[in-house]
Rosetta silent file (secondary structure, phi, psi, omega in degrees, C-alpha in Angstrom):
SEQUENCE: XXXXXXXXXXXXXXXXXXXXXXXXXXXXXXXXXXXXXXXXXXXXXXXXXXXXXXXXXXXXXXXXXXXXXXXXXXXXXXXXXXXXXXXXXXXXXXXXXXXXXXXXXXXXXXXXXXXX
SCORE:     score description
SCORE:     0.000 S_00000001
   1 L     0.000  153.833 -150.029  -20.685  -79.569   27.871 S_00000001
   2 L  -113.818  171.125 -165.653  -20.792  -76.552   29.062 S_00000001
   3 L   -74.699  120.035  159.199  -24.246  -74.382   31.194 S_00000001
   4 H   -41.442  -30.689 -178.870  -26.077  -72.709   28.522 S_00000001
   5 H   -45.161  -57.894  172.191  -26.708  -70.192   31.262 S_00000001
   6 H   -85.339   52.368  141.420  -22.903  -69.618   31.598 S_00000001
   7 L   -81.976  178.986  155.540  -21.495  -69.541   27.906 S_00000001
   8 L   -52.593 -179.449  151.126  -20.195  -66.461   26.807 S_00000001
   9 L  -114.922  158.619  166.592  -21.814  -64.613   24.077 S_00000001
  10 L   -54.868  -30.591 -125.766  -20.929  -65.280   20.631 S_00000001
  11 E  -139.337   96.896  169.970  -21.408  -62.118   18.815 S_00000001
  12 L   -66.292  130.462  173.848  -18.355  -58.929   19.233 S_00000001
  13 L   -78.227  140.832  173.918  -19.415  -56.100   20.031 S_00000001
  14 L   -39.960  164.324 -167.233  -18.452  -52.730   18.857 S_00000001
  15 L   -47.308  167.977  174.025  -14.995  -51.436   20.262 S_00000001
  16 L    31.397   34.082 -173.717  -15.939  -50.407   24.540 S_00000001
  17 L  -138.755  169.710 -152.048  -19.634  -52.510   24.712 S_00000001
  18 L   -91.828  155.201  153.383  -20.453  -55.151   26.415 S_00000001
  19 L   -38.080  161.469 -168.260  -20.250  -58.540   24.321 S_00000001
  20 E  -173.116  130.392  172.396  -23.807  -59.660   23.347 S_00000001
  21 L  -108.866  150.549 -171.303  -25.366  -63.158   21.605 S_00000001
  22 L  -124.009  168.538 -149.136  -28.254  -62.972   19.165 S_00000001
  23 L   -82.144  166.951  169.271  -30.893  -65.526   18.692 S_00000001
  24 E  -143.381 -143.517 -174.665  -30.214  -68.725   16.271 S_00000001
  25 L   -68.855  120.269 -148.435  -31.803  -71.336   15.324 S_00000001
  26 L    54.341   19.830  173.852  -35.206  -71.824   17.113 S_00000001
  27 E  -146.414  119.842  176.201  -34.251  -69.117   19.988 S_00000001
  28 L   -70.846  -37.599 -173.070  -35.220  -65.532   18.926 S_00000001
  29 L    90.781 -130.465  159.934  -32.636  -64.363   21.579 S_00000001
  30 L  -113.449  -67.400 -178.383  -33.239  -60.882   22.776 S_00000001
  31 L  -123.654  165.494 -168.513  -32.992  -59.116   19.460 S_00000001
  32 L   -68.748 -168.045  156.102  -32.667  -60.471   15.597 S_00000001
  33 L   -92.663  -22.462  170.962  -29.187  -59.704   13.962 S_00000001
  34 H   -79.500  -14.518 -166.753  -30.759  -57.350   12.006 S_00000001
  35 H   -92.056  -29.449 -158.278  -32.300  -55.361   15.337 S_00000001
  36 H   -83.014  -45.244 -174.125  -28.744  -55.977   16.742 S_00000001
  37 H   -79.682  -60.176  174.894  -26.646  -54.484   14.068 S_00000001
  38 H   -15.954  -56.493 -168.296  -29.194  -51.497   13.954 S_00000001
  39 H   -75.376  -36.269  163.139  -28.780  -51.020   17.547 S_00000001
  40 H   -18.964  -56.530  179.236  -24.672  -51.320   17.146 S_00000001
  41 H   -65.793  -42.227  177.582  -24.899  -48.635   14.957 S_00000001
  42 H   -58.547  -36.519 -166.920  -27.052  -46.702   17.203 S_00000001
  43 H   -71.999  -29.892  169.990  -24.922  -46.655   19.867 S_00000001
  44 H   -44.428  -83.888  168.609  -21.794  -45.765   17.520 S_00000001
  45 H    -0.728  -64.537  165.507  -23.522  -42.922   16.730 S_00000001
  46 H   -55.059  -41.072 -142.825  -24.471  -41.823   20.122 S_00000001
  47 H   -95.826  -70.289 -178.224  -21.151  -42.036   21.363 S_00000001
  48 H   -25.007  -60.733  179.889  -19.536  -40.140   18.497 S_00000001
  49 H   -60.729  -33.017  149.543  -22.271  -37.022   18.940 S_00000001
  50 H   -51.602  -29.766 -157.941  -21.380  -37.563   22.709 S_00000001
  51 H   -93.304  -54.108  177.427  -17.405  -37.533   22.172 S_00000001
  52 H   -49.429  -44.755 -152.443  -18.498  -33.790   19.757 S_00000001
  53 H   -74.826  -48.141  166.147  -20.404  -32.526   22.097 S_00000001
  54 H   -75.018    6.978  169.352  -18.096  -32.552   24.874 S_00000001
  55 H   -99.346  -12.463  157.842  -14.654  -31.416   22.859 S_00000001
  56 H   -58.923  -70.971 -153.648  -17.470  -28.594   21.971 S_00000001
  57 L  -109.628  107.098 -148.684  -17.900  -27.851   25.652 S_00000001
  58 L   -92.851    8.570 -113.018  -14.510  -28.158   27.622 S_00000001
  59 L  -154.488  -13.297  177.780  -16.560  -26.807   30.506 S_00000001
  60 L   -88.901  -52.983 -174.131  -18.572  -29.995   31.140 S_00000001
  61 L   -37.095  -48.561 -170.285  -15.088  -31.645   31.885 S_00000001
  62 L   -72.419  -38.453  175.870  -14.006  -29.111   34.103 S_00000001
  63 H   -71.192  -22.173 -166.494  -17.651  -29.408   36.145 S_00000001
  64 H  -109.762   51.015  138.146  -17.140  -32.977   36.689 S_00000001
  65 H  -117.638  -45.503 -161.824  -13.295  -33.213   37.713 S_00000001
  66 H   -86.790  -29.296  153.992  -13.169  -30.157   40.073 S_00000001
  67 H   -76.202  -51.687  163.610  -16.187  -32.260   41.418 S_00000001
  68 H   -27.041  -45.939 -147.164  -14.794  -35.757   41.257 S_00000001
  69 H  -111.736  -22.965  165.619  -11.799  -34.068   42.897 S_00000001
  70 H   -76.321  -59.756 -155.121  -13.578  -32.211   45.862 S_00000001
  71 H   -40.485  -69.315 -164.045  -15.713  -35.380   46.767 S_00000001
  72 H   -61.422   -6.465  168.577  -12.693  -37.821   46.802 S_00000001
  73 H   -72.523  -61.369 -172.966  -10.270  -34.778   49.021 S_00000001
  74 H   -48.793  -36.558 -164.509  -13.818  -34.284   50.941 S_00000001
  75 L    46.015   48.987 -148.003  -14.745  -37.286   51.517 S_00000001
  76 L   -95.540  125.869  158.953  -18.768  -36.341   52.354 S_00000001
  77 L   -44.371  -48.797 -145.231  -20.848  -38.225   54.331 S_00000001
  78 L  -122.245   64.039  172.267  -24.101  -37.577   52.767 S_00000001
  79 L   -59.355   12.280  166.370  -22.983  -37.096   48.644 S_00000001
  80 L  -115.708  -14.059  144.752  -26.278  -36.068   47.501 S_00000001
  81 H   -68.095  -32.000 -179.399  -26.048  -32.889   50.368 S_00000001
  82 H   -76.850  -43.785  167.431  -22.687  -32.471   49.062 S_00000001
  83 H   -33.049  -58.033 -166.386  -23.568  -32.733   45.110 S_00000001
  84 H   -74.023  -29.702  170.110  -26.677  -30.097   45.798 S_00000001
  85 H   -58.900  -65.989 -155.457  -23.849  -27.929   47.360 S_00000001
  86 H   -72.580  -51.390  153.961  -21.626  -28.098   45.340 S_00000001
  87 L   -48.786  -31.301 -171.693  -23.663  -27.538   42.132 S_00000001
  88 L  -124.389   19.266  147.597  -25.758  -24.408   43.214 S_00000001
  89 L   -88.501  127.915  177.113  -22.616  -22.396   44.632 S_00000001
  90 L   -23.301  -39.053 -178.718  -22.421  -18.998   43.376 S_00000001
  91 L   -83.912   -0.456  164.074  -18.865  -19.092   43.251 S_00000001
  92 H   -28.824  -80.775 -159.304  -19.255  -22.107   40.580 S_00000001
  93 H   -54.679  -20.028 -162.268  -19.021  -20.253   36.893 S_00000001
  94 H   -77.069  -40.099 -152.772  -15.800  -18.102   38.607 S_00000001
  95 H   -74.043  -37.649 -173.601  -14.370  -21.467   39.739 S_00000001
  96 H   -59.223  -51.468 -171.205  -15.110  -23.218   35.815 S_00000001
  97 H   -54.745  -77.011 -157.975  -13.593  -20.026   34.116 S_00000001
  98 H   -64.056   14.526  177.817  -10.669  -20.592   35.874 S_00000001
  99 H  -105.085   -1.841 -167.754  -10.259  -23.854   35.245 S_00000001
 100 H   -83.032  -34.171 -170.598  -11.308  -22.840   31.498 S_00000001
 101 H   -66.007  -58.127 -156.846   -8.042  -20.491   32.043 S_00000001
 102 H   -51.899  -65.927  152.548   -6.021  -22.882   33.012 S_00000001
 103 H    -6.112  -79.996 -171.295   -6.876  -25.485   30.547 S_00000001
 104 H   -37.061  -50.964 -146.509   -6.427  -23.121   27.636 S_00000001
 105 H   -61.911  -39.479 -164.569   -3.072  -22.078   29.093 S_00000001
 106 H   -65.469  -22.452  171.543   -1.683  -25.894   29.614 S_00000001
 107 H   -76.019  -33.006 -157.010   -2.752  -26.374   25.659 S_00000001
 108 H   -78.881  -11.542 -161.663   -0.987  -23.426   24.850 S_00000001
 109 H  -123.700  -63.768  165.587    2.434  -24.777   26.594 S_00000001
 110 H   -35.407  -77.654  160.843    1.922  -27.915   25.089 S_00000001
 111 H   -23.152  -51.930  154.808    1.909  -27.005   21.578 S_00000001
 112 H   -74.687  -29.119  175.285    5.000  -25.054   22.048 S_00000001
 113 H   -82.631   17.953  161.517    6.661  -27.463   23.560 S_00000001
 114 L  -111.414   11.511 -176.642    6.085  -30.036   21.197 S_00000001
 115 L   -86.839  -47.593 -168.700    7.325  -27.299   18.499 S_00000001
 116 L   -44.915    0.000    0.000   10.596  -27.236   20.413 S_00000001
């Protein structure tokens, strides 16, 4: 038989969460199934109004890949002096628009070329 410690959990989780077991008979668990499915839901939720909010603002994407993409060229010792840099230079919003440009343009070239 196998370590209670080490099973698995029981219980699928929505699509990209972690697996999760709920209490059963004489072990309350961490949460009921009703507290469980509630919270399921919650997180569905979240993550949809997360998934709007950023195809609203193309502009968060753009801050965190032209970072993502200095730090790993950069390589920075210290990545919370480099972060604080990186974040309060002035030439930031010029550097987003144009990445804002770009963006736009590469949709714009897509679309015809899928007309083609």
């Amino acid at each position: 038989m196998a370590d209670p410690k080490h099973q698995q959990p029981q219980q699928d989780a929505p699509h990209g969460m972690e697996p999760y077991d709920v209490g059963g008979e004489g072990n309350l668990g961490a949460l009921s199934k009703d507290q469980q499915e509630k919270l399921n839901k919650y997180k569905i939720k979240t993550r949809i109004e997360n998934e709007k909010y950023l195809r609203e603002h193309p502009e968060v994407e753009c801050l965190i890949s032209g970072f993502l993409q200095d730090v790993l060229t950069r390589r920075p010792e210290n990545i919370r002096e480099f972060a604080a840099d990186h974040f309060t230079d002035s030439d930031l919003p010029t550097r987003i628009e144009r990445k804002l440009e770009d963006r736009q343009q590469r949709i714009k070239q897509n679309k015809f070329l899928q007309k083609v």
